[in-house]
C-alpha positions as CSV (number, residue, x, y, z in Angstrom):
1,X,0.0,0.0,0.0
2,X,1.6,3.2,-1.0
3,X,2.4,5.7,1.7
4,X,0.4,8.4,0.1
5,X,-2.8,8.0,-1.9
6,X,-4.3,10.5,-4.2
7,X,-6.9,11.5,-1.7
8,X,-3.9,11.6,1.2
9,X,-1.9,14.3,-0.9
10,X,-5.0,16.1,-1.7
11,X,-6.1,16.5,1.9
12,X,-2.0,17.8,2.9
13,X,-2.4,20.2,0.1
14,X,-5.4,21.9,1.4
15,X,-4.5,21.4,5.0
16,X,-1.1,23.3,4.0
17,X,-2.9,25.6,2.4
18,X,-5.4,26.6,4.6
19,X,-2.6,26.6,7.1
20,X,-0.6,29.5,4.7
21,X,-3.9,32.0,4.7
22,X,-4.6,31.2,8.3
23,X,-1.1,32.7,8.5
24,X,-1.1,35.5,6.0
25,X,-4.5,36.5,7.3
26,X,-3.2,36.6,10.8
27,X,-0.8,38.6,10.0
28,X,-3.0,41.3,8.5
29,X,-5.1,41.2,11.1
30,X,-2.6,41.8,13.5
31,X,-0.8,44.5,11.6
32,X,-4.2,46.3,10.7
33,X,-4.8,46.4,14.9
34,X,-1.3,47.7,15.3
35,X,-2.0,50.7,13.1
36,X,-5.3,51.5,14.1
37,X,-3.9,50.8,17.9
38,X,-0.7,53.3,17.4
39,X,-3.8,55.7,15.8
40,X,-6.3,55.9,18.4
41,X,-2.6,56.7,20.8
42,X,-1.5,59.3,18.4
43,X,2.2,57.9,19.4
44,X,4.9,58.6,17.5
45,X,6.9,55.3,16.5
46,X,10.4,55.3,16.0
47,X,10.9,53.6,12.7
48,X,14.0,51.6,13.7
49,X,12.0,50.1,16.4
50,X,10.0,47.5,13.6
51,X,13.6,46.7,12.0
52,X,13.8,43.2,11.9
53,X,16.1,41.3,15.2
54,X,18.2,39.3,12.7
55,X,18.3,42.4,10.9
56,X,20.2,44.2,14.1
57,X,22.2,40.9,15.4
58,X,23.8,40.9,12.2
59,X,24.4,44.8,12.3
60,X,26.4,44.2,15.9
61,X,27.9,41.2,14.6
62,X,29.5,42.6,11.9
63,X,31.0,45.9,13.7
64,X,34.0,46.5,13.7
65,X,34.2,47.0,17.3
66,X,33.2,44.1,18.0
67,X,35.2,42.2,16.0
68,X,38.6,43.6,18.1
69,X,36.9,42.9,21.4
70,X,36.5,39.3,20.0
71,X,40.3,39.3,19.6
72,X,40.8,41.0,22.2
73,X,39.5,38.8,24.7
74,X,40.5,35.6,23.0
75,X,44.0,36.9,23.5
76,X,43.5,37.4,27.0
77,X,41.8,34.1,27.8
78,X,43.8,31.9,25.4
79,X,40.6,30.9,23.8
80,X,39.8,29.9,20.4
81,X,37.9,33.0,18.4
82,X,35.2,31.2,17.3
83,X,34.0,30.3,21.1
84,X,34.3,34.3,21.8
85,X,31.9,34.9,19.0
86,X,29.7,32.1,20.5
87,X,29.5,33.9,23.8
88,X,28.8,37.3,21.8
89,X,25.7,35.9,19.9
90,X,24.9,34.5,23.0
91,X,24.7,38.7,24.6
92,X,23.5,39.7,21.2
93,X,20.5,37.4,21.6
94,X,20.0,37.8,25.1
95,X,19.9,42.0,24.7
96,X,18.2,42.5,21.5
97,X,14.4,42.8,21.5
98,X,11.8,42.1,18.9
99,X,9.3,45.1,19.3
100,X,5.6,44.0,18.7
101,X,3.3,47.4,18.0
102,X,0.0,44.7,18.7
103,X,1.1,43.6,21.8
104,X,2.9,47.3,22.7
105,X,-0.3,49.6,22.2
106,X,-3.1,47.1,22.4
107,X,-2.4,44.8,25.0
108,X,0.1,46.8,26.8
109,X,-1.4,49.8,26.9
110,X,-4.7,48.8,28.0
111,X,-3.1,46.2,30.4
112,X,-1.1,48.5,32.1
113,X,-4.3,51.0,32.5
114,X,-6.5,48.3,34.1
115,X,-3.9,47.4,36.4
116,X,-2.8,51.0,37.7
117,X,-6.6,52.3,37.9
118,X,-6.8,48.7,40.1
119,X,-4.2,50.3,42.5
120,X,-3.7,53.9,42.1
121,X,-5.4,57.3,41.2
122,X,-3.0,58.3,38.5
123,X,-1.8,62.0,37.8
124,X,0.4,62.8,34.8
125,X,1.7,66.6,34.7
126,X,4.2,67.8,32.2
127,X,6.5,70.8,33.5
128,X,6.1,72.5,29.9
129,X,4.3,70.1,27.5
130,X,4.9,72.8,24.6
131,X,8.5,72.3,24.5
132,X,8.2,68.8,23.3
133,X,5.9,70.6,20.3
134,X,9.2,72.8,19.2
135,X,11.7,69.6,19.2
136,X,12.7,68.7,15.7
137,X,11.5,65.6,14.1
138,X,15.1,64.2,14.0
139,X,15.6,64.7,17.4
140,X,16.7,61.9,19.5
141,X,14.6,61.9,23.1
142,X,16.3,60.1,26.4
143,X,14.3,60.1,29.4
144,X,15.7,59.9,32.7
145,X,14.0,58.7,36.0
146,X,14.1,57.7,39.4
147,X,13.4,54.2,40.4
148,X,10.5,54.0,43.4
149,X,9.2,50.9,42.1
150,X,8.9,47.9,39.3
151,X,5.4,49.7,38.9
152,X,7.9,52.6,37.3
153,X,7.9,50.6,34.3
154,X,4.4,50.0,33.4
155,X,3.3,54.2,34.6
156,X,6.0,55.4,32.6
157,X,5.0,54.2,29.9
158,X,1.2,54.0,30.6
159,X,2.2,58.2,31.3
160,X,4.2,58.3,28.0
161,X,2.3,56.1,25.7
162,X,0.7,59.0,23.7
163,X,3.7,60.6,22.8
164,X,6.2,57.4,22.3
165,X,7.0,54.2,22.8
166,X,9.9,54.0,25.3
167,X,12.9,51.6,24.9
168,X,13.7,50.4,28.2
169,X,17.0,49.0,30.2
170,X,15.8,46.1,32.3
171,X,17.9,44.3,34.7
172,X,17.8,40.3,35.0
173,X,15.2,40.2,37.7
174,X,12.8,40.4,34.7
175,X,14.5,37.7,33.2
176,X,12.0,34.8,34.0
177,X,9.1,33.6,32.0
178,X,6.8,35.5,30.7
179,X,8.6,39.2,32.1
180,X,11.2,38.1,29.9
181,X,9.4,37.7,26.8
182,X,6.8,40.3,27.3
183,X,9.7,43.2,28.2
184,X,11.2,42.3,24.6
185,X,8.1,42.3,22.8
186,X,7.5,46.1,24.4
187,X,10.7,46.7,22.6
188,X,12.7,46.6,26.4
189,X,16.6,45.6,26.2
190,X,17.7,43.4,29.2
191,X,21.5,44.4,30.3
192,X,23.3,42.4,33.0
193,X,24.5,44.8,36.2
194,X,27.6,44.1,37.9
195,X,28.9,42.2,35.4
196,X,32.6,43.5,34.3
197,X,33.7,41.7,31.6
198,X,34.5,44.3,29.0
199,X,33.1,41.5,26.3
200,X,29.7,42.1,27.1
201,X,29.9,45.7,28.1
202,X,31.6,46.0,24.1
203,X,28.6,44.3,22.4
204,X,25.7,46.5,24.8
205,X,27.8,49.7,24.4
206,X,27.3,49.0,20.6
207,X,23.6,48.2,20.4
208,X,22.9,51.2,22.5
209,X,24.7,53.4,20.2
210,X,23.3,52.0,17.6
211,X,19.5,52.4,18.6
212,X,20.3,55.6,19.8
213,X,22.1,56.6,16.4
214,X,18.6,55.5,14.7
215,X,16.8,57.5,16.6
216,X,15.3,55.0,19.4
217,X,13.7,56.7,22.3
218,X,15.0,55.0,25.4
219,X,13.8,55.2,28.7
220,X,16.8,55.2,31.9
221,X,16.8,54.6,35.5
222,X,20.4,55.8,36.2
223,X,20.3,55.1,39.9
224,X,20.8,51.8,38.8
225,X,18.1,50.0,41.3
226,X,15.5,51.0,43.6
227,X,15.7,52.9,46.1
228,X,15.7,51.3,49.7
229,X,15.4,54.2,51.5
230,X,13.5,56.6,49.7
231,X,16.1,59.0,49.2
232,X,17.1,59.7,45.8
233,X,20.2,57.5,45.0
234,X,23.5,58.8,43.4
235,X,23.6,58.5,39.3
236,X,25.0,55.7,37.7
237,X,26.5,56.8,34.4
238,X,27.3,53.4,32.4
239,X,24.6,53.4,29.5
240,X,24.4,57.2,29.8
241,X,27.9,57.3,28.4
242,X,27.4,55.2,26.6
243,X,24.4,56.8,24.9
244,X,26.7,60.0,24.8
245,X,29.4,58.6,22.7
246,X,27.1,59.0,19.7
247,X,27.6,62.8,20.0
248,X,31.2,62.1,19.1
249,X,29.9,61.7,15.4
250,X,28.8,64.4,12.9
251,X,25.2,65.9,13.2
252,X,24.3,63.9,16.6
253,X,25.2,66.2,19.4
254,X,22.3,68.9,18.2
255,X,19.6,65.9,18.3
256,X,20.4,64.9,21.4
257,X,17.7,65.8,24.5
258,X,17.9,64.6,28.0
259,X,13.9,65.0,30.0
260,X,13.7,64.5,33.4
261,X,10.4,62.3,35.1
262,X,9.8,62.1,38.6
263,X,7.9,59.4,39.9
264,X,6.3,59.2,43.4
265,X,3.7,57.1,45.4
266,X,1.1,57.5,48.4
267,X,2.3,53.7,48.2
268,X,5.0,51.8,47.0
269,X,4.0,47.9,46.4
270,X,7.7,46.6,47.4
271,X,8.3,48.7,50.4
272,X,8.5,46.8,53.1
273,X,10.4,44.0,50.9
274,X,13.2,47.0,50.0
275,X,13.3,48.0,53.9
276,X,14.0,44.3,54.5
277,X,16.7,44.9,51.6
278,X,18.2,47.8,53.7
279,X,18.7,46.2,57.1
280,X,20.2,43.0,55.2
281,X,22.4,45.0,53.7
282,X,23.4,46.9,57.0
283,X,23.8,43.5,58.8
284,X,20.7,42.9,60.3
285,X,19.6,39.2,59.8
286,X,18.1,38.7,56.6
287,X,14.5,37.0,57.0
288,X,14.3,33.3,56.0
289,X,12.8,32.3,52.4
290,X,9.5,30.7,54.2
291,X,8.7,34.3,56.0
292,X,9.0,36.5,52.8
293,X,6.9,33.6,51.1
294,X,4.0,33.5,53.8
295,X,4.5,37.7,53.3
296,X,3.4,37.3,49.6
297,X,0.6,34.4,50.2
298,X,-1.2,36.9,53.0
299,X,-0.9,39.4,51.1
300,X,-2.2,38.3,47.8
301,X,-5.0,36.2,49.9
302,X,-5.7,39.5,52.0
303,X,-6.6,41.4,49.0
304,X,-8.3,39.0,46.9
305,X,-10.7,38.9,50.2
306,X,-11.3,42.5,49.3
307,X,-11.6,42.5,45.6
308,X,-14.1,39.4,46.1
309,X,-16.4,41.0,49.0
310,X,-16.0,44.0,47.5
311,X,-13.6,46.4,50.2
312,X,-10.6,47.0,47.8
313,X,-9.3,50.2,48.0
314,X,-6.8,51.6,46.1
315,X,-3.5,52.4,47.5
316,X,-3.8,56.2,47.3
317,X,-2.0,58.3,44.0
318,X,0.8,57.6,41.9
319,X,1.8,60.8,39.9
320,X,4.8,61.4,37.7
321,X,6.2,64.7,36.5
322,X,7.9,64.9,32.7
323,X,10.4,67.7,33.0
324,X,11.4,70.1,30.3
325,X,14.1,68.6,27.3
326,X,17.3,69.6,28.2
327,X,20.0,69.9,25.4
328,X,22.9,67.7,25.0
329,X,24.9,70.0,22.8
330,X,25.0,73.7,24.6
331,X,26.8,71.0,27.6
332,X,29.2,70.0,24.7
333,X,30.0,73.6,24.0
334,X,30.8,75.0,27.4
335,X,33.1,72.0,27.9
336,X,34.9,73.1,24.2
337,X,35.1,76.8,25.6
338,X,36.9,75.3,28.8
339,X,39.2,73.4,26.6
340,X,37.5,69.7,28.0
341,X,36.1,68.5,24.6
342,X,34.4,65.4,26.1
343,X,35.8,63.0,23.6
344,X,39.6,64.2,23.4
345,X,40.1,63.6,27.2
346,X,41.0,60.5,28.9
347,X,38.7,58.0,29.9
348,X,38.7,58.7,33.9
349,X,38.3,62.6,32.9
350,X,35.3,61.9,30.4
351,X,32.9,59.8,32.7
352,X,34.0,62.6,35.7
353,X,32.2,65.1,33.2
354,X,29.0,62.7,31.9
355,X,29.0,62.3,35.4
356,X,28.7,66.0,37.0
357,X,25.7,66.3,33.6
358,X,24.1,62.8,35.0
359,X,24.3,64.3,38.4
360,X,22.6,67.6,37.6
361,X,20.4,65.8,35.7
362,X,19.5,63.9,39.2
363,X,18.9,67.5,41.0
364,X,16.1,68.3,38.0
365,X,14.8,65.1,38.8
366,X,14.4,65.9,42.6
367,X,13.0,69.0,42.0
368,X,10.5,67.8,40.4
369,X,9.6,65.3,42.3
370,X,5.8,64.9,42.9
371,X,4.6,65.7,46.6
372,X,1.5,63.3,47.3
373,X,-0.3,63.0,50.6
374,X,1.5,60.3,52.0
375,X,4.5,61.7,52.1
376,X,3.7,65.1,52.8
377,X,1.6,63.7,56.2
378,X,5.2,61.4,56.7
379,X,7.6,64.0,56.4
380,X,5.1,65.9,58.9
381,X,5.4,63.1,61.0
382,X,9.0,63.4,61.2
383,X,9.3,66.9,62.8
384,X,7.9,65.6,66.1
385,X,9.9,64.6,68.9
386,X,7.0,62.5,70.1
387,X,5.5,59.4,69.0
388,X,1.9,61.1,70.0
389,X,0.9,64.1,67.8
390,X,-2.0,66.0,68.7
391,X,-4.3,66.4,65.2
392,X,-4.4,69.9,65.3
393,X,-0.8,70.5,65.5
394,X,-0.2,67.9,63.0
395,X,-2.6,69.9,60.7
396,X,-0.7,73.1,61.3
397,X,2.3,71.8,60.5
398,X,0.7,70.1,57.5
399,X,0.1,73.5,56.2
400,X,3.3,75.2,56.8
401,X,5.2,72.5,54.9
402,X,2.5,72.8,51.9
403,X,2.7,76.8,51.7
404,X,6.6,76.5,51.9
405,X,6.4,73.7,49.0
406,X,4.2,76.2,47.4
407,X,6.4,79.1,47.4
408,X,9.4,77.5,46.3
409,X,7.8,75.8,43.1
410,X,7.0,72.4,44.0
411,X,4.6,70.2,42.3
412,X,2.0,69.1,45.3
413,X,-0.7,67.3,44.6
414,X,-4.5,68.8,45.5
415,X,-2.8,72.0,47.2
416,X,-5.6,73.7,47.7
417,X,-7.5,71.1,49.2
418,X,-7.8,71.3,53.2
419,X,-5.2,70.4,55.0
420,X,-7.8,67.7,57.2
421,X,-8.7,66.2,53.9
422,X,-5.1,65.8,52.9
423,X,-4.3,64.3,56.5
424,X,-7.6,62.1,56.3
425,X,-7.1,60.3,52.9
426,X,-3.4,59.7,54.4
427,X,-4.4,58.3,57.6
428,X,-6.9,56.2,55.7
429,X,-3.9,54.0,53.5
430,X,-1.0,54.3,56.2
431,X,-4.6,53.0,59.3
432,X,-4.6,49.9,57.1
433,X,-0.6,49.4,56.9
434,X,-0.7,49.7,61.1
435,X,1.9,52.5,60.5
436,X,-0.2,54.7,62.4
437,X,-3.0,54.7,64.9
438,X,-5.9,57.5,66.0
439,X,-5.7,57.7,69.5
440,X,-8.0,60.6,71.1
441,X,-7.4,63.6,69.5
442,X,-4.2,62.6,67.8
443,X,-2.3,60.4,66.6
444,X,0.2,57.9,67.2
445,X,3.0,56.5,65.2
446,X,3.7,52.4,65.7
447,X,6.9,51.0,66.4
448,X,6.4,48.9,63.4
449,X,5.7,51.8,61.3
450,X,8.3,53.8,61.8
451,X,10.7,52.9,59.3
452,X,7.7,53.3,57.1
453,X,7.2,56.9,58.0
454,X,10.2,57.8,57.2
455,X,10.8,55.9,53.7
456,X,7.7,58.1,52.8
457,X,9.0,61.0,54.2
458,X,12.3,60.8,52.7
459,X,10.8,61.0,49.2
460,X,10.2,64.5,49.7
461,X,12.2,65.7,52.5
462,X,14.6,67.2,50.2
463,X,12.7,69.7,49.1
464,X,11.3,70.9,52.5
465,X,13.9,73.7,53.0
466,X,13.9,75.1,56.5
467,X,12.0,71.8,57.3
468,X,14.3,69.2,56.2
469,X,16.3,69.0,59.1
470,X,14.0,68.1,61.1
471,X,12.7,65.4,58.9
472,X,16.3,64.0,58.7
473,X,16.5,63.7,63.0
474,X,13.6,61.7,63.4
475,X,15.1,59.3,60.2
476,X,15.4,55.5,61.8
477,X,16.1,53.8,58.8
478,X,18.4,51.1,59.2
479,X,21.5,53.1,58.0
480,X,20.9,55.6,59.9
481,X,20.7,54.0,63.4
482,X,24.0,52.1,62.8
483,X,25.5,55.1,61.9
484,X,24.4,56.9,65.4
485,X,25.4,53.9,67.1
486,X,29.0,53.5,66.0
């Protein structure tokens, strides 16, 4: 018996077939939603962005520069040069994405939405929206934020989405299925942090430079992780440089723009874990793996009780602030006029430079930082010697920190709500944390809540002027108390 008949091979033809236009109409389908998704966001798309991966591995693994850090390390390490270009396809597969506009602005999008309306009231300001109007077309947008939260990644681009779609540097804890897979198909790179061999660092230098050289709009935490304490952390300036390096090139340094965002929270989701982080890291006995575990199962248990009875409430407001685009090149200029041209000095002398711009860069940052009622009724909080407040001297001091915010420039949220409303809705989310209890006619702050008080409060303290002092006694992080006990 033959192992195909007539009617066999005519059934695989139109099963093959009908397997083809499945695939062909899918594929219309899907690009038709992209377009009519990207429409309905008015987002502007940078064209590189839907270049093809092979398209870009091939681009890296044919440069140059590359190629002499293959050598280069095969000379060190005695190894053979095709096993160094093994490892580099390896870091070229591992850090190039594949950017999906269906699953970016259709799924994404409306994902993220569901999910931050679920836990926050959202509030997006732009210092001066009009100055994004006058950039040229050609120009080539970095923004730079501070890191609260793994939330940052989803509002910032939730905040964002109807202007661009941002590139992002992701660290490896996203590297599990399915962050892994949907950070790439958001057009996200993954890089790997404290790792030094100058192998790797070669290869992501050169895919940053070259998205950046084509335009990509790419999205930077230069703190380099969150914050533990809710201070502002110093700058990191590794992809920063390396972003800069294109303005060693003709025609680059006048499209370059640096924006600032500042991102805050009436609650952070990790807190508590990144406190843990900080006493760990101080030398306090790390909790065990079953604690942190039973942590998560209560809390996820906890809340689906609420969302299933009905009594969720959402964890206060998450707001972020887009600065003003700050040029790259007038920077460049002065440092000419001083006789520093970035790229002619030595390699110590040039990141000491990108780092004094990464660190100003940091100070717009905290000055625009977004004051929400948590931690304005915090850092209020803070400037008591006594663990009992009395509400109407909480109140006062509630509105003396607002009016000073207020005459300096700072954003505050609601500011000219009343101060008892402000204090109210705070008391509300940091009652149901046990950070801090009504007792009579004030309040009291819990010895378990402490630390919290003054993570919140650090997030704005540094704008408090004559108040920040005070603010910084009362601070018992863990840092803090070793540092007053040595």
């Amino acid at each position: 018996m033959p192992f195909f008949t007539a009617k066999g091979a005519a059934a695989f033809v139109s099963v093959a077939l009908f397997a083809i236009l499945g695939w062909f109409t899918w594929r219309r389908y899907t690009r038709r939603a992209a377009v009519t998704a990207v429409r309905k966001f008015r987002a502007r798309i940078d064209r590189f962005k839907l270049t093809g991966k092979a398209y870009i591995s091939q681009a890296l693994l044919a440069d140059e520069t590359v190629a002499l850090a293959v050598r280069a390390h095969a000379a060190e390490h005695g190894m053979p040069e095709s096993a160094v270009w093994k490892r580099v396809r390896i870091y070229v597969d591992e850090i190039v994405p594949v950017f999906n506009l269906l699953a970016y602005y259709e799924y994404g999008i409306s994902l993220s939405r569901g999910l931050l309306h679920l836990f926050y009231r959202t509030d997006v300001r732009h210092v001066h929206r009009e100055a994004f109007d006058a950039l040229p077309r050609e120009s080539i947008v970095i923004y730079l934020m501070n890191h609260r939260s793994n939330a940052d990644y989803v509002f910032a681009g939730y905040a964002l989405a109807g202007q661009v779609a941002i590139s992002y540097a992701v660290g490896e804890w996203a590297r599990v299925f399915p962050l892994e897979y949907i950070f790439k198909s958001f057009g996200s790179y993954f890089i790997r942090r404290r790792y030094r061999e100058a192998l790797y660092h070669t290869v992501l230098e050169r895919y940053v430079q070259l998205i950046t050289r084509n335009g990509v709009t790419q999205g930077i935490f230069p703190e380099g992780g969150l914050t533990r304490d809710g201070k502002l952390r110093p700058a990191k300036i590794g992809l920063f440089d390396y972003i800069l390096g294109v303005a060693r090139e003709p025609g680059f340094a006048e499209r370059l723009y640096v924006v600032p965002v500042a991102i805050n929270y009436d609650r952070v989701l990790e807190d508590r874990t990144l406190l843990r982080e900080l006493r760990a890291s101080e030398g306090h006995r790390p909790s065990g793996r079953l604690t942190q575990l039973s942590e998560v199962l209560n809390y996820a248990g906890w809340n689906a009780w609420r969302l299933l009875f009905r009594r969720w409430k959402r964890y206060g407001t998450a707001a972020v602030v887009i600065g003003a685009p700050v040029p790259v090149k007038p920077w460049l200029d002065a440092l000419d006029q001083r006789g520093r041209s970035l790229f002619t000095l030595d390699r110590h002398e040039r990141l000491s430079e990108v780092q004094t711009l990464a660190d100003g860069v940091m100070q717009r940052i905290g000055a625009i930082i977004p004051v929400t009622p948590v931690p304005l009724v915090c850092a209020a909080l803070q400037t008591f010697e006594s663990e009992y407040i009395a509400r109407a001297a909480l109140l006062g001091r509630i509105d003396e920190m607002r009016g000073s915010l207020q005459h300096h420039g700072h954003i505050v949220l609601e500011p000219d709500e009343p101060a008892s409303e402000t204090l109210d809705r705070a008391y509300d989310l940091l009652r149901l944390r046990r950070v801090v209890a009504r007792v009579g006619d004030g309040y009291m702050v819990l010895p378990r809540g402490r630390e919290l008080v003054s993570y919140y409060a650090n997030s704005v303290a540094h704008l408090l002027g004559e108040f920040e002092a005070a603010v910084r006694r009362r601070d018992v992080l863990p840092v803090e108390e070793l540092m007053r006990g040595s």
